[in-house]
C-alpha positions as a printed NumPy array, in Angstrom:
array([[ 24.726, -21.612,   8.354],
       [ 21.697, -19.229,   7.888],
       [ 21.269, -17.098,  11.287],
       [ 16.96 , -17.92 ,  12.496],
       [ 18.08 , -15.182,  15.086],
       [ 20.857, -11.958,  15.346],
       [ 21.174,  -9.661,  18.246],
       [ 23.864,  -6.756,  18.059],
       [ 24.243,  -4.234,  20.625],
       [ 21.245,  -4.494,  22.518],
       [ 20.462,  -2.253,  25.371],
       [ 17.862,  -1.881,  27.641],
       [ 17.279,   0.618,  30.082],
       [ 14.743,   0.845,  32.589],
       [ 15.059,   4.323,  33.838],
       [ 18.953,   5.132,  35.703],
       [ 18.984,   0.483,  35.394],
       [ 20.782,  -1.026,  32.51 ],
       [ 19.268,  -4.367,  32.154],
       [ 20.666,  -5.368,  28.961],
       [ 24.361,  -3.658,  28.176],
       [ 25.287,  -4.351,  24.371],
       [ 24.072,  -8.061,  24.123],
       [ 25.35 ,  -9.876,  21.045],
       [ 23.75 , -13.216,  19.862],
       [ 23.991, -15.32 ,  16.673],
       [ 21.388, -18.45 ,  16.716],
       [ 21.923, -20.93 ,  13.835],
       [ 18.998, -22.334,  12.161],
       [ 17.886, -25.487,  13.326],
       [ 19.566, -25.8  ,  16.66 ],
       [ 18.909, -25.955,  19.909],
       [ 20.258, -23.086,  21.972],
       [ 20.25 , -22.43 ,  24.923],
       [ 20.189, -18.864,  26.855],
       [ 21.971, -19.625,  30.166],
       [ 21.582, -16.86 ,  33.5  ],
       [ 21.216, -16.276,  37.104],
       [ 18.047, -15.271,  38.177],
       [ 18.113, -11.071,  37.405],
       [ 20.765, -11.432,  34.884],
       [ 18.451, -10.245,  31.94 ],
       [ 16.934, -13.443,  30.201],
       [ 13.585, -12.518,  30.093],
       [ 13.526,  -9.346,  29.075],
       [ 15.608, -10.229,  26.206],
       [ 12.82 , -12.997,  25.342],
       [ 10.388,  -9.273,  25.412],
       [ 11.88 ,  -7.728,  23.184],
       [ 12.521, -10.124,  20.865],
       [  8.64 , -11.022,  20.932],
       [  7.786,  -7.391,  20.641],
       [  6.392,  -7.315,  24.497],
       [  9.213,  -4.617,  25.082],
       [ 10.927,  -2.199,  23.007],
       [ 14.73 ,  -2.011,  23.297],
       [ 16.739,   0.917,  24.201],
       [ 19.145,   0.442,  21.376],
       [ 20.208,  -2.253,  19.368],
       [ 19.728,  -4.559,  16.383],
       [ 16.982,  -7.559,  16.513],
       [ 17.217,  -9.415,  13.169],
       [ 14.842, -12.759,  13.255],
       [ 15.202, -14.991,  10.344],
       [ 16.661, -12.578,   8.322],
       [ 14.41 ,  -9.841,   8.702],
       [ 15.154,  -6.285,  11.044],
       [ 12.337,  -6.615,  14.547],
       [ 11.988,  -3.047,  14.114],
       [ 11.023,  -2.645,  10.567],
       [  9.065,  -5.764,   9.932],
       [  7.94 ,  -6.632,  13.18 ],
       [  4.066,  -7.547,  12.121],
       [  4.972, -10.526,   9.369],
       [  7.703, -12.202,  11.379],
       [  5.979, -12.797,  14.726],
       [  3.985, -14.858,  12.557],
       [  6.766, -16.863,  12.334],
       [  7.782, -17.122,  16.347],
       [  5.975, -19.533,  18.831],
       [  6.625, -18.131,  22.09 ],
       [  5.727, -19.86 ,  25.334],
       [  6.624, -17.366,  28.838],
       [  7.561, -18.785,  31.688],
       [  3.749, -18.149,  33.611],
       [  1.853, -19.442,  30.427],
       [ -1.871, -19.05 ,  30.856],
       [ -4.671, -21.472,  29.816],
       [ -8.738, -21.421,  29.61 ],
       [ -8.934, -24.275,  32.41 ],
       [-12.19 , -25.27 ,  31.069],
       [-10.881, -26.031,  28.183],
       [ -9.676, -29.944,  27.268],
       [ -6.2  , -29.829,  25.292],
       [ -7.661, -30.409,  21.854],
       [-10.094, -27.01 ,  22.589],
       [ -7.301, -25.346,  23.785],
       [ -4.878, -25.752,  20.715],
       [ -7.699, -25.791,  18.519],
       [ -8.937, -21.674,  19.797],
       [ -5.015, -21.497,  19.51 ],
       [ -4.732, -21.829,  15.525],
       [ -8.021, -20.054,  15.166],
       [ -6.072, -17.323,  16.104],
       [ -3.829, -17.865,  13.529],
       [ -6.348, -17.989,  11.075],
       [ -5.421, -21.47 ,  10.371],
       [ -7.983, -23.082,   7.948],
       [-10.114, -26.626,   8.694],
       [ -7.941, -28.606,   7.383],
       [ -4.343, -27.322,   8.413],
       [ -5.775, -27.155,  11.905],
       [ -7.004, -30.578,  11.798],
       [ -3.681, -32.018,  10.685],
       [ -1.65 , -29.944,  13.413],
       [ -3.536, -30.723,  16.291],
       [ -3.465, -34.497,  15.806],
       [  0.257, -34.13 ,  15.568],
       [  1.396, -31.853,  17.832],
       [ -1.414, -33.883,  21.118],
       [  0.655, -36.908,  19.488],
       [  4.418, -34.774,  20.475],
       [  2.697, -33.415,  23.865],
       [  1.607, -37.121,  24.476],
       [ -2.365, -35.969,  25.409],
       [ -3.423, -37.292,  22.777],
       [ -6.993, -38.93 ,  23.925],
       [ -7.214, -36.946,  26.902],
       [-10.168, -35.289,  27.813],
       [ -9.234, -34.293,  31.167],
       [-10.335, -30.303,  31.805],
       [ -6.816, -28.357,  31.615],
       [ -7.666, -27.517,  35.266],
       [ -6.988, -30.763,  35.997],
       [ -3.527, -30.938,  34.305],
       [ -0.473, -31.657,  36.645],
       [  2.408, -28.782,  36.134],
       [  4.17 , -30.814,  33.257],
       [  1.071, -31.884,  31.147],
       [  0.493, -27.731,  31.081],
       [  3.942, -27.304,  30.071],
       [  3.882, -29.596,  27.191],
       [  0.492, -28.219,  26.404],
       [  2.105, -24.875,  26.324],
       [  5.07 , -25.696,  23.997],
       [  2.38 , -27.108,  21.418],
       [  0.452, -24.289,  21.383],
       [  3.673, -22.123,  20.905],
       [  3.799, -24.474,  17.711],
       [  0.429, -24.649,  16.402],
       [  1.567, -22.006,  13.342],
       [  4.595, -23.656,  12.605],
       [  6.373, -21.447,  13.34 ],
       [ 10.46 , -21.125,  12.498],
       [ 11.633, -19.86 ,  16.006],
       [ 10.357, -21.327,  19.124],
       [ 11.001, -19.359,  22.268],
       [ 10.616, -20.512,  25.779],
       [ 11.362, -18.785,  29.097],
       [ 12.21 , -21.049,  31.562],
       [  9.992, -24.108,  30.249],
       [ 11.22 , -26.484,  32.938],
       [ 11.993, -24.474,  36.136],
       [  8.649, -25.34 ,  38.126],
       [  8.853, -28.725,  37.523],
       [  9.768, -32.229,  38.997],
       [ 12.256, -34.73 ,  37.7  ],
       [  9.84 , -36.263,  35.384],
       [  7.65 , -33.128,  34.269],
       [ 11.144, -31.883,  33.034],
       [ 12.283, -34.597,  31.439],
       [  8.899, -35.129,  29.596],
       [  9.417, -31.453,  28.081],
       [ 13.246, -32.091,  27.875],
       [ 12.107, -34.941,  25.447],
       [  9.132, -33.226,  23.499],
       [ 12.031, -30.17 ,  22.741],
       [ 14.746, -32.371,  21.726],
       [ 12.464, -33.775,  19.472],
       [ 12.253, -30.71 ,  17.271],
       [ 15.904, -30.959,  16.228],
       [ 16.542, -30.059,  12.562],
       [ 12.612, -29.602,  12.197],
       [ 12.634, -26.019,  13.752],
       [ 14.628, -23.557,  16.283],
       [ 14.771, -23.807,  19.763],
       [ 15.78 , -20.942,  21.729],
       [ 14.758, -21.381,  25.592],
       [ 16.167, -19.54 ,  28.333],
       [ 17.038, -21.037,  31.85 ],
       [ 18.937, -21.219,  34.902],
       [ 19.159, -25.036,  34.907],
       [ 22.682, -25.814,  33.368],
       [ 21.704, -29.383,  33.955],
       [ 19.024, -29.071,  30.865],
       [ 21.35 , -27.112,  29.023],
       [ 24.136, -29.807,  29.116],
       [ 21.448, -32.047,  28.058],
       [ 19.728, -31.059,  24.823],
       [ 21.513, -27.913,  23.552],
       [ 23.789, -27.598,  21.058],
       [ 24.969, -24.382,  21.453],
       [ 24.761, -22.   ,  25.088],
       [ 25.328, -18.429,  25.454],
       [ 25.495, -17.066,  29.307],
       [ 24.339, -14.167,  30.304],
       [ 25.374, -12.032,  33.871],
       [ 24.262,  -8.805,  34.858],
       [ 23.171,  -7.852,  31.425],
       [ 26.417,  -9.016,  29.477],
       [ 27.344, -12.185,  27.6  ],
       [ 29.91 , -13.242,  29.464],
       [ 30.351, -16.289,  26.962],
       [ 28.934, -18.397,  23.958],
       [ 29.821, -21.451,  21.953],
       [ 28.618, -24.725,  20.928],
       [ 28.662, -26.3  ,  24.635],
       [ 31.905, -28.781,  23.886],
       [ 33.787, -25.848,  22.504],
       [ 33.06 , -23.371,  25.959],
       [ 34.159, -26.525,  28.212],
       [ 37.547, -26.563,  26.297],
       [ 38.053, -23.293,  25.953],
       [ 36.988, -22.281,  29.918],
       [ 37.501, -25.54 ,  31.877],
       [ 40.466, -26.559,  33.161],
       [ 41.496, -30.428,  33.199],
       [ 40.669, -32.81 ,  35.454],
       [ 42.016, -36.124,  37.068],
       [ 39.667, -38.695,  38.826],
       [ 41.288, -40.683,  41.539],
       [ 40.024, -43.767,  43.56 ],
       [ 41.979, -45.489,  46.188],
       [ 40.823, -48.831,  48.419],
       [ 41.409, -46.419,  51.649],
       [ 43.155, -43.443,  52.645],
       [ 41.007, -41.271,  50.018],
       [ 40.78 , -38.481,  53.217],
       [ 44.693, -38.253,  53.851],
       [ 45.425, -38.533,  49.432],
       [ 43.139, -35.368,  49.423],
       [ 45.034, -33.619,  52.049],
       [ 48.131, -34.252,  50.195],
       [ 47.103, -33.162,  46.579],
       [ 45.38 , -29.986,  47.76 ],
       [ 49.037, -28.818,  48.878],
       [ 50.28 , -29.108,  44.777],
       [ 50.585, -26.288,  42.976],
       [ 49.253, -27.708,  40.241],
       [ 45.593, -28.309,  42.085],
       [ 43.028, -25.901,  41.35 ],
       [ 40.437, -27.238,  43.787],
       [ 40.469, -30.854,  45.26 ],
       [ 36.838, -32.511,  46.02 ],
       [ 36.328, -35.509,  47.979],
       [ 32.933, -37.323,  46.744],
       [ 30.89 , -39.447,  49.115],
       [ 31.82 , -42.695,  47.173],
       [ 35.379, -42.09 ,  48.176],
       [ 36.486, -40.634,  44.733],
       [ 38.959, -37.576,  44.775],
       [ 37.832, -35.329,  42.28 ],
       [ 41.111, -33.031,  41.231],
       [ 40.883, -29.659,  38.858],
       [ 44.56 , -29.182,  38.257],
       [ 46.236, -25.959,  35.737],
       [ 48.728, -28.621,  34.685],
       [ 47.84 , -32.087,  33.496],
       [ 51.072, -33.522,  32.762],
       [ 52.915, -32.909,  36.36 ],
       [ 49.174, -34.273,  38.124],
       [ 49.604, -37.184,  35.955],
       [ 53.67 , -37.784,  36.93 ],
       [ 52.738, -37.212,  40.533],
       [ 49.589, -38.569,  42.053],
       [ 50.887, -41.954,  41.408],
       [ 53.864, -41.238,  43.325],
       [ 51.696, -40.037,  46.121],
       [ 49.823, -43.027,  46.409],
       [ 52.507, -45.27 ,  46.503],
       [ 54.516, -42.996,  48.902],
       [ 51.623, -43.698,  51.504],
       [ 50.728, -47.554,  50.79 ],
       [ 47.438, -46.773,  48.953],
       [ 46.207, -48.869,  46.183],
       [ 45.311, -47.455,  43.355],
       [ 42.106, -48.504,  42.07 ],
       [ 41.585, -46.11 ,  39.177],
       [ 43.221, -43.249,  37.807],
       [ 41.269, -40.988,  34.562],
       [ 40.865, -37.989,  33.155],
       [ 37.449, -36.472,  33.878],
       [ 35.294, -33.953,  31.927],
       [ 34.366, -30.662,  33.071],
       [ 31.114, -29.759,  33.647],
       [ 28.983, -26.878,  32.294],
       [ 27.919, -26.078,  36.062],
       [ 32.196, -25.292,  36.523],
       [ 32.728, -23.695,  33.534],
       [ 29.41 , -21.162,  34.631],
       [ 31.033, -20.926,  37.885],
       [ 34.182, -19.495,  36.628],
       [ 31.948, -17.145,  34.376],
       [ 29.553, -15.962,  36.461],
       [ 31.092, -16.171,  40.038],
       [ 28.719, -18.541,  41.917],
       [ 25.765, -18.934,  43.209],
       [ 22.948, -15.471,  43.404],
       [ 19.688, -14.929,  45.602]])
């Protein structure tokens, strides 16, 4: 598939500080991807450069098709970027707002018209005349994203669209961006692996200024995460814990409130052979038994290390 964004080798240096150490990316066209970090691990100053806000040490920046450095002017035209502080006239209603927006773009009557009805329709404010002052956190946020598309543009950026917001505000702009499947693409950076997991199709994770990893989400569980076995007993989930944390075969071993033993094991077949011989071997009954999915949150602990300040 056609590449809407290529990054080889970029550095960025901020006097004796590498921020960005010889960071490779390859976006498809059309997807969803997501740029996964710690706080400090470089995300947004990536987003900078790639938006012409910073220039790069060294490196390649290719954005559909075309080199940043060489050709900079005509394809920003082409990028809707939204940062992760986005500022708004407050005064303004949402129609004003995205209206000023375009003019900007030079967008003509007509075109402007058309997009605005469609893109306070895909914020859901359409028929609001509330003052943006008045917004709550997640009506500004899906504000923002349709202004970063008023000029249609082919590559959307967002830094960190969803990290001020509550349960709802980020599922309301979880929503509005899966929406844009197929129709443009999405390149948002975060520290939320839980909105990753969600809508992307493809994650790359950065730490300390490298990419430590990046695949289409399904492929980076296989290839990083190790199996793991679900077990539920009627009683005696405490003492069948005990026991399988003493296997060789047991990564880690995590009780869950509910009673379920949660078991991350290097080899399936011998977990499989054995924990029903445990059970029985202490008069437990076996209620379930199942292979369980790793998560994107373990596989970026193994990456990364844990959790940062």
């Amino acid at each position: 598939m056609t590449a809407a964004l290529e990054i080889e080798k970029l550095t960025k240096r901020y006097g004796d500080t590498c921020v960005l150490d010889g960071v490779d990316l390859h976006v498809e066209e059309g997807s969803i991807y997501g740029f996964l970090g710690p706080n400090g691990a470089g995300k947004t100053t990536t987003l900078r450069i790639i938006t012409g806000l910073a220039r790069p040490t060294s490196g390649t920046v290719r954005v559909l098709g075309h080199d940043l450095a060489s050709v900079e002017g005509d394809v920003r035209a082409e990028i809707g970027f939204l940062p992760d502080v986005p500022g708004f006239y407050e005064w303004m209603t949402a129609e004003e707002f995205l209206r000023f927006a375009g003019g900007l773009f030079g967008l003509k009557s007509r075109t402007l018209d058309e997009r605005v009805k469609v893109l306070l329709d895909l914020a859901g404010l359409d028929g609001v005349r509330t003052r943006v002052g008045g917004f709550s956190r997640g009506m500004k946020q899906r504000l923002g994203v349709a202004q970063a598309l008023i000029n249609a543009p082919k590559l959307l950026m967002l830094d960190e669209p969803t990290s001020a917001l509550d349960p709802m505000g980020r599922k309301d702009v979880l929503d509005m961006l899966a929406s844009l499947r197929g129709r443009t693409t999405v390149f948002f950076s975060t520290h939320i692996l839980a909105d990753v997991e969600r809508i992307c199709d493809t994650v790359a994770i950065l730490d300390h200024g490298h990419v430590v990893a990046q695949a289409p989400i399904d492929e980076l569980k296989s290839r990083y995460g190790a199996s793991k076995v679900l077990i539920e007993v009627t009683e005696g989930a405490d003492e069948l814990a005990e026991a399988v944390r003493r296997e060789p075969w047991a990564s880690s071993v995590v009780r869950d409130t509910n009673g379920t033993v949660s078991v991350t094991v290097s080899d399936s077949e011998a977990a499989a052979r054995a924990i029903p011989a445990m059970v029985a071997q202490r008069g437990l009954c076996l209620r379930r038994m199942e292979a369980g999915e790793m998560g994107l949150e373990e596989v970026f602990v193994q990456l990364v290390g844990g959790e940062r300040t």
